[in-house]
N, C-alpha and C positions, 0 to 999 in steps of 0.2 A: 758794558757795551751799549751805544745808543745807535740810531738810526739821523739823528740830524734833522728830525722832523719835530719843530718847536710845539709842547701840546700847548702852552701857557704864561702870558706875562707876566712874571709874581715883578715883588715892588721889595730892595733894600730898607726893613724896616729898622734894624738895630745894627753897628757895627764895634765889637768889642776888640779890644789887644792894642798891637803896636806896628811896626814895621816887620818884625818878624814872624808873627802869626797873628793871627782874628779867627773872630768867632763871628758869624754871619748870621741873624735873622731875619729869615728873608718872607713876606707874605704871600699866602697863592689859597688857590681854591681848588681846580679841576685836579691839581699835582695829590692833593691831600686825600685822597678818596680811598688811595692805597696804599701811603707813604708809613713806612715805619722805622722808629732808630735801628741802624747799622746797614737802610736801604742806601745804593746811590742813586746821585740825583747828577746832571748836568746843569750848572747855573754858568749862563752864557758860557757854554762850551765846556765849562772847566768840570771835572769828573768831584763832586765833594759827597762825603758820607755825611747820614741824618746822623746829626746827635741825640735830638730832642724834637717829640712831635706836639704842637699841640694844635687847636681846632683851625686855626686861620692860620698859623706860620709854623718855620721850622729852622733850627740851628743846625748848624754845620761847621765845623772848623777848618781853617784854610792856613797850610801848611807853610813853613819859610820858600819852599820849590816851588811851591802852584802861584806865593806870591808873589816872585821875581820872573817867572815868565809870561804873566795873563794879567790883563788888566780889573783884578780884583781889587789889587789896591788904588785902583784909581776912583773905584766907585764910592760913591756919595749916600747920603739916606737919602732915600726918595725916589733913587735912580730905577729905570726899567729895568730887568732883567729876563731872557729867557729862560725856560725851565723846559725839563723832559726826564721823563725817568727811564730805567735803565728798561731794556729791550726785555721781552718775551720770549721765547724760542717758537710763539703760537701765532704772532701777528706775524702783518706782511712787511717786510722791509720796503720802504716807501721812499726811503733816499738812499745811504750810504752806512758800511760798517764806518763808524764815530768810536772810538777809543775815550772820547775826554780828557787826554794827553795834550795838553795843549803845546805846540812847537815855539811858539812864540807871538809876539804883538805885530799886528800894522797898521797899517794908517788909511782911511778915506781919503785920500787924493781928489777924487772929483764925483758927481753923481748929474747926471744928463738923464733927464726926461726924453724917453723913446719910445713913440706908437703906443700907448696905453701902457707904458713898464718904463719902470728907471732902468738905469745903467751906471753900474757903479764901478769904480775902478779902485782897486786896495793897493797899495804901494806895501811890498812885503819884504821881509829881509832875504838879502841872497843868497843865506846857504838853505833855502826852501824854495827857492826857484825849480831847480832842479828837479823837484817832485810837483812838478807844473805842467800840467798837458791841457793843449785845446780840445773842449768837450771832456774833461776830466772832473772829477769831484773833487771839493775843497770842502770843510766846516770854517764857518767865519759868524765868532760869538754862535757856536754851538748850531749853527742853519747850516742843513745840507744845500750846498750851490754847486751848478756846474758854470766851469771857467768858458766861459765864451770867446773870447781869445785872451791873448800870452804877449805881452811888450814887455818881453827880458829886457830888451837894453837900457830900458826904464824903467826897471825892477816890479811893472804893474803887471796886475791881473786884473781881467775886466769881464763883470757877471751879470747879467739882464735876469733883473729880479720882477718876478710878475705880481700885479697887486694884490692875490692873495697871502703871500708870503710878508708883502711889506707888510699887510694890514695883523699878521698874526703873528708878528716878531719886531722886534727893538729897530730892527733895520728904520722903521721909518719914523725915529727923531734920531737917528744918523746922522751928522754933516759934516762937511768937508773939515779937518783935522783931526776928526774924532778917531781915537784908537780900537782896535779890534781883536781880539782871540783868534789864533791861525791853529787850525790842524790839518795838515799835508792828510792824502789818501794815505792809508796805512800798507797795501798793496805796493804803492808806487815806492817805501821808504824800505822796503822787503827787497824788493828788486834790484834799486838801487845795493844794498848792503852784501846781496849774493852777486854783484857785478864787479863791487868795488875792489879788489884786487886784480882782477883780469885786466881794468882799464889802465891800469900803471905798470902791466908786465911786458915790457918792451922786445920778449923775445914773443910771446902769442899775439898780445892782444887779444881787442873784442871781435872777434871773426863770426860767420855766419854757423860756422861747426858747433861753436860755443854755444850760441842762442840756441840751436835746433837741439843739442844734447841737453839743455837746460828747461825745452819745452815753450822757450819762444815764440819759436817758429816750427812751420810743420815740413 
């Protein structure tokens, strides 16, 4: 379980295997302080277990599933990565429950300079729409964000990221094409899954009875 709160830039220092799995050594300093084989770690979003520690970096294996849904294998030696280790039960939740589950890839669409903050807009797949709310939480490459607003009909979501966030996470070598790790709220994908039969029963439906016995509404 993470928070979405990026502590640390590490850098893709080694990448081993094939299309089907890799082995990642990735470099970092702040991440290492604590970091031991069989901790997990969140590297741009994606949840991977330490294999191997040593003083500057650390390996991690990245499975055939983590690699068809996230853009691990798209990355390069050299490339940024964020990092964050797995949550405490003693700190303070600073952004969002973050799972590491990653739902799938999207795309930078566009990024607009606004009042001292970008604006960026991710074009994302549409069976994650649905789990899309204005002033809702999203993980995008592992950063807790909130959506700013919601152009379903354009498949975008659009997030006003302020400069401390660009300056302390990958977001700002960003640009327009580049691919990104999506994790929907994991509340909103709960909700949706305890709704999903109601919404196709054509003799109830979704009624206000429903919501109120299910703690909806009050």
């Amino acid at each position: 379980m993470f928070s979405g709160i990026v502590e640390e830039i590490g850098r893709l220092v080694s990448k081993r295997g094939d299309v089907h799995s890799q082995r990642l050594t990735i470099g970092a300093q702040r991440v290492m302080q604590s970091l031991s084989p069989g901790d997990s770690i969140a590297v741009d979003g994606v949840c991977l277990t330490v294999e191997e520690r040593n003083v500057n970096d650390f390996t991690a294996f990245v499975s055939p599933e983590s690699l068809s849904r996230t853009t691990i294998s798209l990355r390069k030696v050299g490339d940024q990565l964020n990092l964050e280790r797995s949550l405490q039960p003693t700190v303070r939740l600073s952004g969002h429950f973050v799972l590491g589950h990653v739902d799938g890839m999207g795309e930078v669409a566009e990024i607009k300079r606004e009042f001292g903050s970008l604006r960026f807009s991710f074009r994302i797949p549409d069976t994650l729409l649905p789990f899309c709310v204005e002033k809702g939480s999203i993980a995008i490459d592992g950063i807790s964000l909130t959506i700013a607003s919601l152009l379903e009909k354009q498949g975008l979501i659009s997030i006003a990221v302020i400069p401390y966030t660009l300056d302390h996470t990958t977001l700002s070598v960003r640009k327009k094409g580049d691919m990104v790790n999506v994790e929907t709220d994991i509340f909103a994908k709960y909700s949706m899954r305890f709704l999903e039969p109601y919404m196709h029963n054509d003799k109830a439906g979704l009624t206000e009875d429903l919501l109120r016995s299910a703690g909806f509404m009050s």
